[in-house]
C-alpha positions as CSV (number, residue, x, y, z in Angstrom):
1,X,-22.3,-39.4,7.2
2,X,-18.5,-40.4,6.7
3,X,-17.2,-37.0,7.1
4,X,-19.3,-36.3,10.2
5,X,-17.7,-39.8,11.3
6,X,-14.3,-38.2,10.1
7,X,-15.1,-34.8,11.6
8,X,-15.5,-36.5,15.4
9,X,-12.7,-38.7,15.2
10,X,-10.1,-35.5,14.4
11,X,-12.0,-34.1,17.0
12,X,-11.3,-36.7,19.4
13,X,-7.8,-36.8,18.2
14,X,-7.2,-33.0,19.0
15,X,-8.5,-33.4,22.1
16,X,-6.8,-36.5,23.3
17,X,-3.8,-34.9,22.5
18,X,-3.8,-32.4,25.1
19,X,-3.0,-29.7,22.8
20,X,-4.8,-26.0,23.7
21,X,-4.5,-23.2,22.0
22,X,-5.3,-19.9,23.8
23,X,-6.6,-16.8,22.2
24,X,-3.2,-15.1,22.1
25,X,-1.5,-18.3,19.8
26,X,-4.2,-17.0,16.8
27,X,-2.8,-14.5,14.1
28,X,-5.0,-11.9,13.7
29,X,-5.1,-8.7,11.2
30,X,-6.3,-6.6,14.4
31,X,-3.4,-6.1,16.1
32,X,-5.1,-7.1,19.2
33,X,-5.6,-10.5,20.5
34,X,-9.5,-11.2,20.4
35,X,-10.9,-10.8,23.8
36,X,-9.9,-7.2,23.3
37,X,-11.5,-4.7,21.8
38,X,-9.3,-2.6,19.7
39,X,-9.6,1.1,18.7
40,X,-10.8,0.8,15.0
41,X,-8.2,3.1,12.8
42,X,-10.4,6.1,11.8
43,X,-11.8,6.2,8.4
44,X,-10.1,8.2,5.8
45,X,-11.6,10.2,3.7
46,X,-13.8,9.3,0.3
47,X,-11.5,9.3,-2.7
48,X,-13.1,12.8,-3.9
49,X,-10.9,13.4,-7.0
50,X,-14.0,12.7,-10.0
51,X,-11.8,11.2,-12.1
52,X,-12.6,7.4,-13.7
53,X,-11.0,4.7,-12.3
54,X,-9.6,1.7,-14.5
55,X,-11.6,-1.3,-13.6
56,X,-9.7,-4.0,-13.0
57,X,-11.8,-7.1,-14.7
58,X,-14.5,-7.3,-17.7
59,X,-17.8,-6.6,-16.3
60,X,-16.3,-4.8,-13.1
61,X,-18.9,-2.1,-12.2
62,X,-17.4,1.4,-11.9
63,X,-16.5,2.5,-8.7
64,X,-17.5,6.2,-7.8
65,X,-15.2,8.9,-8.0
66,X,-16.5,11.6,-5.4
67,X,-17.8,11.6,-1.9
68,X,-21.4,10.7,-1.5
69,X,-22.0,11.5,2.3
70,X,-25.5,12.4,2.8
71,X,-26.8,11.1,-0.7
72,X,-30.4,9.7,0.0
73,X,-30.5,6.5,-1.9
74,X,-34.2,4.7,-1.1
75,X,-37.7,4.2,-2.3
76,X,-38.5,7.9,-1.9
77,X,-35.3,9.4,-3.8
78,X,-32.3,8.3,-5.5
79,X,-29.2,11.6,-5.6
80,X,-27.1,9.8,-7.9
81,X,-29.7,10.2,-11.0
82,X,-30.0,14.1,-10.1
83,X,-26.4,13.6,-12.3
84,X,-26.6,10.2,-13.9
85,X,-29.7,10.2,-15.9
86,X,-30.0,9.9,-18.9
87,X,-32.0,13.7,-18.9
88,X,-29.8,15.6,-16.5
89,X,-26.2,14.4,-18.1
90,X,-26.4,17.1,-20.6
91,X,-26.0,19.4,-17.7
92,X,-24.5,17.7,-15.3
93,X,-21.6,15.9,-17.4
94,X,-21.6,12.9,-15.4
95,X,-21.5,9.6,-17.5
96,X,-24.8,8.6,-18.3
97,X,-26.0,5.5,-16.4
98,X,-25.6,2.1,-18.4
99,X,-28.3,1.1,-20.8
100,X,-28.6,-2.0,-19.3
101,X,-30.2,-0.5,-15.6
102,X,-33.4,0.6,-18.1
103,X,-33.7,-3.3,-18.9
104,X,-36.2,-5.5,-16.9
105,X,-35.0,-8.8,-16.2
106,X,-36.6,-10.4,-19.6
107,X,-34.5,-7.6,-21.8
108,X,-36.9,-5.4,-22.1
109,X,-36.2,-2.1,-22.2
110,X,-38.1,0.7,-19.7
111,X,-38.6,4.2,-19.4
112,X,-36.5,4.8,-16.5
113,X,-34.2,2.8,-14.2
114,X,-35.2,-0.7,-13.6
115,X,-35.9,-1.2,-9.7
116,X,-33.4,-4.2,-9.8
117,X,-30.7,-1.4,-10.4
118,X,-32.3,1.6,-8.9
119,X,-30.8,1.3,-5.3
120,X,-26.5,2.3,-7.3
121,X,-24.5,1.5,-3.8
122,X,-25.7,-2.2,-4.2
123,X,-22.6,-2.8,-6.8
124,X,-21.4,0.6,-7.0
125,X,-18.8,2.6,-4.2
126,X,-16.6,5.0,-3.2
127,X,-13.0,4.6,-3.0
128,X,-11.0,4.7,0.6
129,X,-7.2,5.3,0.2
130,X,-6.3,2.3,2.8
131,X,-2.9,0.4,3.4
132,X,-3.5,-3.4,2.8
133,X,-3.3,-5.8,5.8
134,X,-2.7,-8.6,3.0
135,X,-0.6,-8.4,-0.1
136,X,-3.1,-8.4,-3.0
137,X,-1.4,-10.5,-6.0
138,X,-3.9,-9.9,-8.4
139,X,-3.5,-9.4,-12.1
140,X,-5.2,-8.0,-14.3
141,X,-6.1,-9.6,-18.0
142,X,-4.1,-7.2,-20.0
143,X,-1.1,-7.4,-17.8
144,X,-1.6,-11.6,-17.8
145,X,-2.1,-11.6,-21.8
146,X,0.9,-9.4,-22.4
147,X,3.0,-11.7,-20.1
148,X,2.4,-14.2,-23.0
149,X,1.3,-18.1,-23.0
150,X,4.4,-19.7,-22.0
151,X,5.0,-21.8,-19.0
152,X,3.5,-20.1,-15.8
153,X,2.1,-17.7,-17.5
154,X,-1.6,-18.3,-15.9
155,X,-0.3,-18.2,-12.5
156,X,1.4,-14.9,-12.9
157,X,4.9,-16.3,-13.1
């Protein structure tokens, strides 16, 4: 109740003041001022280079490493386990497809993919080479642990 209270009275405040801010005052990554609609950039093209990628954090799922453009991926079929099961990787010489996605959700172990893991573009994707529109200042565990545990060490400093 005290922050709707607080909510109104800013509110109030704001527009007591007079102030107005028109769409062309906001910042935006667009490069277009709202009302506008801007030509998206086109897409680049799918990383296709099938080499593993480092993953960046523990527990990170792997991204994919080749185009998948026309890959059915439903109830009927799933592509990615024509190379990724445990049967055809023999063949194929894809990695095989985690142990845990033939676990139910009580640990028990199956005969073939779970269904909570059978639809792969759920956690797993391809790669887009793409400038950033926002400097990305994460680090990685390795890179923070060889930094050492002095001062500012856990905020990258």
């Amino acid at each position: 109740m005290s922050r709707r209270i607080l909510s109104l009275a800013v509110a109030l405040v704001v527009a007591a003041s007079g102030v107005a801010f028109s769409q062309s005052d906001v910042a935006t990554l667009r490069g277009a001022p709202l009302a506008e609609d801007a030509e998206p950039p086109p897409m680049r093209p799918q990383i296709d280079a099938d080499l593993r990628q480092v993953r960046n954090y523990p527990e990170q799922p792997p991204v994919i490493p080749h185009a998948i453009d026309g890959y059915q991926v439903d109830l009927n079929a799933n592509k990615c386990l024509t190379c990724h099961a445990r049967a055809r990787t023999g063949e194929s010489q894809a990695p095989m497809v985690s142990v845990t996605h033939y676990m139910d959700r009580d640990g028990q172990f199956l005969a073939s993919v779970s269904p909570r893991r059978y639809f792969c573009t759920q956690c797993h994707v391809p790669q887009h080479p793409a400038d950033t529109a926002v400097d990305n200042l994460f680090i990685d565990i390795d890179t923070l642990l060889s930094r050492g545990a002095g001062p500012g060490a856990a905020d990258g400093r």
